[in-house]
C-alpha positions as CSV (number, residue, x, y, z in Angstrom):
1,X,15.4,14.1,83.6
2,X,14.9,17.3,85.4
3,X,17.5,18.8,87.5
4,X,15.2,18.3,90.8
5,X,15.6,15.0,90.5
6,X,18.9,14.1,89.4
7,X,20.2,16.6,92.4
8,X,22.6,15.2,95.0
9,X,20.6,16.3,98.3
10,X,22.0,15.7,102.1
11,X,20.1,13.1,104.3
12,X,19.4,14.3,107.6
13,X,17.3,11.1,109.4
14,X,14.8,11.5,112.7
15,X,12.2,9.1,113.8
16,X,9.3,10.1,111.5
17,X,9.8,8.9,107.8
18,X,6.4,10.1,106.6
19,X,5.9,12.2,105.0
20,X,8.7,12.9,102.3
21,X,10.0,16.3,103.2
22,X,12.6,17.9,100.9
23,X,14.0,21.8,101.8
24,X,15.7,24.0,99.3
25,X,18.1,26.2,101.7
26,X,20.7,28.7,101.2
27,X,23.6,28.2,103.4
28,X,23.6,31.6,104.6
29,X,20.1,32.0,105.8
30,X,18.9,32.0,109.2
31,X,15.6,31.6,108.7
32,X,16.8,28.4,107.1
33,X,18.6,27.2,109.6
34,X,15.8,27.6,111.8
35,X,13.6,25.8,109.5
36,X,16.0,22.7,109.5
37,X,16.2,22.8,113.4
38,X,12.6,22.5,113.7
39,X,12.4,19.7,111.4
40,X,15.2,17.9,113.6
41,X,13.9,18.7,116.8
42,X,10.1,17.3,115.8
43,X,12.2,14.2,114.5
44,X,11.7,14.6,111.1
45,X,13.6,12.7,108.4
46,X,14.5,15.2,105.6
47,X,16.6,16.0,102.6
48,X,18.4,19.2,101.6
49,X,20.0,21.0,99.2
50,X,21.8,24.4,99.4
51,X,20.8,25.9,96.3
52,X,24.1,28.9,96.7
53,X,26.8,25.9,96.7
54,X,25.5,24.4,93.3
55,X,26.1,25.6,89.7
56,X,24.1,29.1,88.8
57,X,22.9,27.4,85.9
58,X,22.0,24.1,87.7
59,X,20.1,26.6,90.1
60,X,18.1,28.6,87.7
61,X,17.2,25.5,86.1
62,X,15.9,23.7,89.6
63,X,14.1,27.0,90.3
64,X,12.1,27.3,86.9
65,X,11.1,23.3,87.5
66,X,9.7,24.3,91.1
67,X,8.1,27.4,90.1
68,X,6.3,25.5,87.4
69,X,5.1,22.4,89.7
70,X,3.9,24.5,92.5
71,X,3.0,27.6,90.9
72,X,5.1,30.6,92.6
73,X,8.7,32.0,92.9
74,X,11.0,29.7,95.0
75,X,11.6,32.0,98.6
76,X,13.9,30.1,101.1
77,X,13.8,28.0,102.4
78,X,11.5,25.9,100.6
79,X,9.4,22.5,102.2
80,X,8.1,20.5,99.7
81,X,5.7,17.8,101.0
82,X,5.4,14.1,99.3
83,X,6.5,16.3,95.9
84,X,2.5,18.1,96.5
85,X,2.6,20.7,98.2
86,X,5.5,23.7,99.0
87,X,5.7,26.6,101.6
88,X,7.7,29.1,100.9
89,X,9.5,30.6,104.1
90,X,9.5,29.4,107.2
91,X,6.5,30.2,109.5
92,X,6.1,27.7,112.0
93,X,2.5,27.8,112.4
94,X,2.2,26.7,108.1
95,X,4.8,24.0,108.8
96,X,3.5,22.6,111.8
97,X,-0.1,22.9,110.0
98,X,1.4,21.1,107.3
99,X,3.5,18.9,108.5
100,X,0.1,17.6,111.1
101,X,2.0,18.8,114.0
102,X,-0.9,21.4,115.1
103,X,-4.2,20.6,117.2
């Protein structure tokens, strides 16, 4: 089983369920925190996982399995979208885009 999927990520619910949003965080990161605060305040349901309070080896491993299904380097914080499509950093214009929160 790989290590994205066996992970033990947080729950944070909102209104909108759709679509499955997951966000690989570091605990210290501003821009990270600021990601997750948009994602609450547009009532998004989400899952999370801070990637600096897991095992190094555990990490690396999580990191080489998202490299490889979405083809670059893992920058947080991470949004992956229905397990298809990842943005790397948080810009909210490419989230909103994304997420179908633009006009």
């Amino acid at each position: 089983m790989r290590q994205i999927d066996s992970a033990q990520y947080h729950k944070v619910e909102g209104e909108k369920n759709t679509p499955q949003i997951r966000v690989y965080a570091l605990s210290t990161c501003a821009f990270c925190e600021k990601a997750m605060r948009y994602l609450e305040s547009n009532g998004f349901t989400y899952e999370y996982l801070f990637m600096d309070r897991i095992p190094v080896e555990d990490k690396r491993q999580m990191k080489a399995e998202l490299k490889e299904q979405f083809g670059n380097i893992p920058v947080f914080p991470l949004l992956v979208i229905d397990q298809k499509e990842a943005l790397s950093g948080f810009t909210e214009e490419r989230w909103a885009q994304s997420l179908g929160l633009s006009q």
